[in-house]
Phi, psi and omega in degrees: 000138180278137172235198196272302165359299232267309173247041173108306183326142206251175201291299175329264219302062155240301201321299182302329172303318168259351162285357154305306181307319172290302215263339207069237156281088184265151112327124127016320215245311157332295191284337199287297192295340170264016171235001164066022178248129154351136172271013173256345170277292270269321185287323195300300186293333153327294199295331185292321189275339209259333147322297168312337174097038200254325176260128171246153185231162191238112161277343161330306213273144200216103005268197170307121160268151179211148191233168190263166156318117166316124168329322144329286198269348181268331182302294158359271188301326206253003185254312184334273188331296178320310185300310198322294141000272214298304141002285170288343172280341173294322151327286198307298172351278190286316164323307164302333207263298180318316191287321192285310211310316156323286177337281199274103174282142129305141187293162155306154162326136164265131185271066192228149185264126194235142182239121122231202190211171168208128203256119184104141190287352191279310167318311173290333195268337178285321191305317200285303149344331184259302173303332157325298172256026160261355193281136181246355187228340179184124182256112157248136182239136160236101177256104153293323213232169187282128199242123162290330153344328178220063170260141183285337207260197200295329175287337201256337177300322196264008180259312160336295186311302186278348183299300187295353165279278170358296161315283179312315157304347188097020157270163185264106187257141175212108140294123186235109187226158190277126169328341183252358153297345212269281185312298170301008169256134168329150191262028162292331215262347197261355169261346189284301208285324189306311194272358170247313145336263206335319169300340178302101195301344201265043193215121185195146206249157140203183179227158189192135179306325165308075188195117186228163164058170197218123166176185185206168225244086190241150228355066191065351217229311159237189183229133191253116169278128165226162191250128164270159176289168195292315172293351229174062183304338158286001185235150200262140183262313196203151170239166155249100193249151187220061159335085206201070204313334167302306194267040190245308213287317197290317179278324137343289148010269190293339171288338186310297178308314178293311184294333179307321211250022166297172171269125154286120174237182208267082178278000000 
């Protein structure tokens, strides 16, 4: 059950606030006993709500009376304080988040063959995703088969998304896909990549018939693989990343040639 408690109020000042709302225009002293906080607390909590805007006090009067805020406006003034509250810690936050990243240098690469894989679509697209925005120097994608990767919907956005950081920290993307793939993507996802990509001089797509399997190829050193479901060539069942600078290189290799003699293509 939700209380006052819930939006910074301490057990008192929730007690004194609502036995105000009950009591009308009280005394200090008046208020201790119908709200059960203490007379040696009853000012501190006063002087505390009333620092929240929840209370107005009339000092004319002797002694001091004091009435609550309507419940409307008060909830109002204490959630403002919660964004503000929250607001700054979303500051500090990325403020902290900016000093480590300065901080935590990555080791150099370790030259050791490292493998893992991830199963199920939530998994795989965070795998693919994560490996995405780590690449600091070159991005390949070789796609045969139709990839939720060049989906219009929330996986080809968020795929969109690291592509265009990536471009912006200064790696280089080049997609390579079979030609008949090209028809078969809406034609939403082929005005989405022309308005967000396609302009990039380090960003460039083409097609070739020489072309198997769907994966992708990062900064020269693994390979992010995806496995399609069995059932289903369009839903992706599993990735695979493969730390493995040798066999990153040999598959280069072989895209080198394919990509001289693709076609560029135009969205």
């Amino acid at each position: 059950m939700a209380s006052l408690r819930d939006l910074g109020l301490s057990e008192y000042e929730s007690r004194a606030y609502r036995a105000l709302l009950q009591t009308g225009p009280t005394t200090a002293k008046e208020l201790s006993r119908a709200s059960d906080v203490p007379m040696g607390r009853i000012y501190d909590i006063l002087n505390s709500i009333e620092t929240y805007n929840l209370v107005r006090s009339q000092s004319a009067s002797r002694p001091k009376k004091y009435v609550a805020v309507e419940p409307t406006t008060a909830l109002d003034r204490l959630l403002d304080d919660k964004k503000r509250e929250l607001d700054q810690k979303k500051d500090q936050y990325e403020d902290i988040v900016d000093e480590l990243a300065h901080e935590l240098d990555a080791a150099e690469p370790v030259e050791e063959t490292f493998w893992t894989a991830a199963v199920g679509p939530t998994q795989t697209i965070d795998l693919l995703l994560e490996r995405l925005a780590a690449a600091d120097d070159t991005i390949i994608i070789v796609a045969s088969t139709l990839s939720q990767q060049f989906d219009i919907g929330e996986i080809g956005a968020l795929v969109a998304e690291q592509l265009q950081n990536a471009l912006d920290r200064g790696v280089s993307v080049k997609v390579l896909m079979r030609p008949e793939l090209v028809d078969l993507l809406p034609e939403s996802v082929g005005d989405h990549y022309a308005a967000t990509l396609s302009s990039h001089p380090d960003f460039d797509v083409r097609t070739s018939t020489d072309v198997s399997g769907t994966f992708n190829v990062i900064d020269g050193t693994e390979v992010v693989i995806e496995v399609p479901h069995p059932l289903d060539t369009e839903e992706i069942f599993a990735m695979i990343d493969l730390k493995d600078r040798s066999f990153a290189t040999g598959i280069k290799n072989e895209f080198s040639p394919r990509w001289e003699a693709a076609h560029p293509l135009s969205f």
